[in-house]
C-alpha positions in Angstrom: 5.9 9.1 -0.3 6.2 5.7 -1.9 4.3 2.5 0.0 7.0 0.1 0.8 5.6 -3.8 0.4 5.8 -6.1 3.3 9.1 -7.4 1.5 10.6 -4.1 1.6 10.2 -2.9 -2.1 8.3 0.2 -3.0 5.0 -0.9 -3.9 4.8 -0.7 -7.4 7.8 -3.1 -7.7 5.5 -5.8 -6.2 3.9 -8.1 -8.0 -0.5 -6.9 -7.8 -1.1 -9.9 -6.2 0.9 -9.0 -2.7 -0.8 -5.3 -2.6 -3.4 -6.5 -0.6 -1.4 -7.8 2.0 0.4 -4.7 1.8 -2.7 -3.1 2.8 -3.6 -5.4 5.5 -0.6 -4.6 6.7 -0.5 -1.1 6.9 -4.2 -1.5 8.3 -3.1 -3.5 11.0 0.1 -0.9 11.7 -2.0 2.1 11.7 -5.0 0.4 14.2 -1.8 -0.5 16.5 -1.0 3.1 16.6 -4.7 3.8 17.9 -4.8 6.0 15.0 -8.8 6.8 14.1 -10.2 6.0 11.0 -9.8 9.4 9.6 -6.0 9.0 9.4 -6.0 5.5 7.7 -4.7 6.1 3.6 -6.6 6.0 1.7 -6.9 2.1 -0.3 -8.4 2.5 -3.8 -5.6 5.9 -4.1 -2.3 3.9 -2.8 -3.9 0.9 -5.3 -4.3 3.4 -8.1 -1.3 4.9 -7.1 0.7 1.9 -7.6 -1.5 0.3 -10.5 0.2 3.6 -12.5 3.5 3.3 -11.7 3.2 -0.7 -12.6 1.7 -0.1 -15.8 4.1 2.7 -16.9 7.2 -0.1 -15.7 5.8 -2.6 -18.0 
């Protein structure tokens, strides 16, 4: 499952710098949901996750 950015681009499309907003956001979507913290993604994977595809775009 690819993270979409906050401007609608998967995330590995988006310049680094947005990724964290990205991750706010999908902070902010999941706590909305009531969701628990044992649901939340994991950060440091989707960043990884994204890092890889980014480097192998470059």
């Amino acid at each position: 499952m690819a993270v979409i950015s906050r401007t609608g681009q998967p995330l590995h499309e988006v310049d680094p710098c947005e990724w964290v907003d990205t991750l706010v956001d999908i902070a902010h979507a999941y706590a909305a949901e009531g969701c628990p913290d044992a649901c939340y993604p994991d950060p440091v994977a989707l960043l990884r996750g994204a890092l890889m595809h980014y480097e192998a775009e470059a």
